[in-house]
ChimeraX commands (.cxc) that place a marker at each C-alpha (Angstrom):
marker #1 position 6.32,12.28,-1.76 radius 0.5
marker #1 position 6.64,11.32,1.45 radius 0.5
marker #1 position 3.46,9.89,2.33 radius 0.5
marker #1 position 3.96,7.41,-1.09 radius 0.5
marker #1 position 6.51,5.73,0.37 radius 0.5
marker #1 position 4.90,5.73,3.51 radius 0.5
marker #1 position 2.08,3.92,1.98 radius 0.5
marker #1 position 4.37,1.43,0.53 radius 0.5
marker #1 position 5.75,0.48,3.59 radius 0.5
marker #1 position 2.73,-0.07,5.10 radius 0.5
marker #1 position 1.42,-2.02,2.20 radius 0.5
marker #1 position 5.13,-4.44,2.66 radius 0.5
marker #1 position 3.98,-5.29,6.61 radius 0.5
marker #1 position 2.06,-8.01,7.49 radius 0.5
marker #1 position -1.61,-7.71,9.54 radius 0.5
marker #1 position -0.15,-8.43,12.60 radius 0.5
marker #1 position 2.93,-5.79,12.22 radius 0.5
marker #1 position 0.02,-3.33,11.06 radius 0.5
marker #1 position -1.41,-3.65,14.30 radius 0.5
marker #1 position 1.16,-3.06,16.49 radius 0.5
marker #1 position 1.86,0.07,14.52 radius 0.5
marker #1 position -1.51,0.91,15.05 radius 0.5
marker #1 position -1.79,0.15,18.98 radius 0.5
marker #1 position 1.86,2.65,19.02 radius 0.5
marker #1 position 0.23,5.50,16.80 radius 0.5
marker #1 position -2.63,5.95,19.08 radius 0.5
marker #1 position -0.51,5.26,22.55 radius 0.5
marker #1 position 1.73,8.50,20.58 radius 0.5
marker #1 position -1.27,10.38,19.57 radius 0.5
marker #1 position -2.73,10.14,23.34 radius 0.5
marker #1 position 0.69,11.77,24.31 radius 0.5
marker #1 position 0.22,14.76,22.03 radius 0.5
marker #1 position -3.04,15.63,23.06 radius 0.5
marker #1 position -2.05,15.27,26.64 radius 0.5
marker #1 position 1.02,17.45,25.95 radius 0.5
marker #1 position -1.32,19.88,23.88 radius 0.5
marker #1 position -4.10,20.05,26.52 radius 0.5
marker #1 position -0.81,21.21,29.11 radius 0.5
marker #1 position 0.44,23.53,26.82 radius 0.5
marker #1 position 3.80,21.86,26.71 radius 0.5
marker #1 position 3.29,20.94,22.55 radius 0.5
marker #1 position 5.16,22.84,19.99 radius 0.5
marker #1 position 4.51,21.45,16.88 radius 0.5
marker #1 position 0.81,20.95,16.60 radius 0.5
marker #1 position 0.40,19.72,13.28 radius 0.5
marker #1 position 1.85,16.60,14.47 radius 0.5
marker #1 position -1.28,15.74,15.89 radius 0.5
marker #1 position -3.19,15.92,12.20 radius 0.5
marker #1 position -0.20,13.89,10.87 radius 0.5
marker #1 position -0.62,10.85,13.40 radius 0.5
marker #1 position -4.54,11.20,13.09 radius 0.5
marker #1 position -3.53,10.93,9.14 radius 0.5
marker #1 position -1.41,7.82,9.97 radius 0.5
marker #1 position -3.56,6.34,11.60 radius 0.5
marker #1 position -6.35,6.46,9.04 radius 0.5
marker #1 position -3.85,5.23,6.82 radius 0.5
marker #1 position -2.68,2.36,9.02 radius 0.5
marker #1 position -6.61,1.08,9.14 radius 0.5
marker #1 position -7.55,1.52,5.06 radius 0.5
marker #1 position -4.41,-0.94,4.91 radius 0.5
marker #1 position -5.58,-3.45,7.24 radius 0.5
marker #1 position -9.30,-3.38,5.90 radius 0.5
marker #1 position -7.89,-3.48,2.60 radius 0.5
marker #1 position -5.49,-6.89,3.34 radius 0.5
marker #1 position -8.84,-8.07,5.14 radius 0.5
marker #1 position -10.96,-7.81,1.91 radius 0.5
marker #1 position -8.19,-9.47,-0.45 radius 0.5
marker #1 position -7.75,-12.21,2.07 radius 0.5
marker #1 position -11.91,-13.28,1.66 radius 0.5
marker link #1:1,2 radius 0.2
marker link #1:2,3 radius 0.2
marker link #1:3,4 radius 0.2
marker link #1:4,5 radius 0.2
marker link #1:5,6 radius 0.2
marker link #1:6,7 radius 0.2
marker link #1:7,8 radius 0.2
marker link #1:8,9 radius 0.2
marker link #1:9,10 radius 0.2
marker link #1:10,11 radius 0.2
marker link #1:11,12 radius 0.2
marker link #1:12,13 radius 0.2
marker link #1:13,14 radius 0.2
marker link #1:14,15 radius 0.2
marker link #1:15,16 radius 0.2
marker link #1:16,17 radius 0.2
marker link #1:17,18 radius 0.2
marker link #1:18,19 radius 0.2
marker link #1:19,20 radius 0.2
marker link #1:20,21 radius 0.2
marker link #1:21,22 radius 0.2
marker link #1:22,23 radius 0.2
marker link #1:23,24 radius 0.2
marker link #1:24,25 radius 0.2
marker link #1:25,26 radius 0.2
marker link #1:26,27 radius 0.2
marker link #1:27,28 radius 0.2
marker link #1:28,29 radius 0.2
marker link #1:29,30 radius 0.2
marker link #1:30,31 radius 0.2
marker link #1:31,32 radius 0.2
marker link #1:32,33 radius 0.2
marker link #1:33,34 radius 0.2
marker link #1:34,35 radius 0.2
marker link #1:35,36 radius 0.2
marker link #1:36,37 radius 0.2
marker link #1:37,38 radius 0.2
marker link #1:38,39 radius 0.2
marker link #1:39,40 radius 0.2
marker link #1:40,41 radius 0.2
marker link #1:41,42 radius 0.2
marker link #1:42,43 radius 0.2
marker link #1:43,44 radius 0.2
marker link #1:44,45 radius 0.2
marker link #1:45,46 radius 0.2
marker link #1:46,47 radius 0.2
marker link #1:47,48 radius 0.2
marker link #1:48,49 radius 0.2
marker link #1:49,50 radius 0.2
marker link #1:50,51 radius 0.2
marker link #1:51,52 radius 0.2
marker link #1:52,53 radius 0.2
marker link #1:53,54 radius 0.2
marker link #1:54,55 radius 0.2
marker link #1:55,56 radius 0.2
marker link #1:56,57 radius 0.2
marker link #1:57,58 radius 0.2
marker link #1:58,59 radius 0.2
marker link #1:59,60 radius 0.2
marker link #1:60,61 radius 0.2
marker link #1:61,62 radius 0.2
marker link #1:62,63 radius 0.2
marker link #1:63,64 radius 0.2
marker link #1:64,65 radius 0.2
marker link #1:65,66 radius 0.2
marker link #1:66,67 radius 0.2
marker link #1:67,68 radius 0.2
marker link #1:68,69 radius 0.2
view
């Protein structure tokens, strides 16, 4: 599946690297709702699969945040 290993990558980064996948995810998802809102999207699922990312990208940083107390 391809969000597995997606998931496993994310769980190999550090908090730091996390982050600055987090800061690009949202600077990309800002694009696609701009692009959407000009009619100039084609693929608009790709906005629920950065949203998805996203959520992903923070249950793995609050996650290495609890383990790290």
């Amino acid at each position: 599946m391809k969000s597995t290993k997606y998931l496993e990558d994310l769980r190999n980064k550090s908090t730091a690297e996390l982050n600055e996948d987090l800061v690009s995810a949202k600077k990309e998802l800002f694009n696609l709702r701009f692009q959407n809102a000009t009619n100039q999207l084609d693929n608009t699922g790709r906005i629920n699969e950065v949203r998805k990312n996203i959520a992903r990208i923070q249950t793995i940083i609050t996650e290495q945040l609890r383990v790290a107390k």
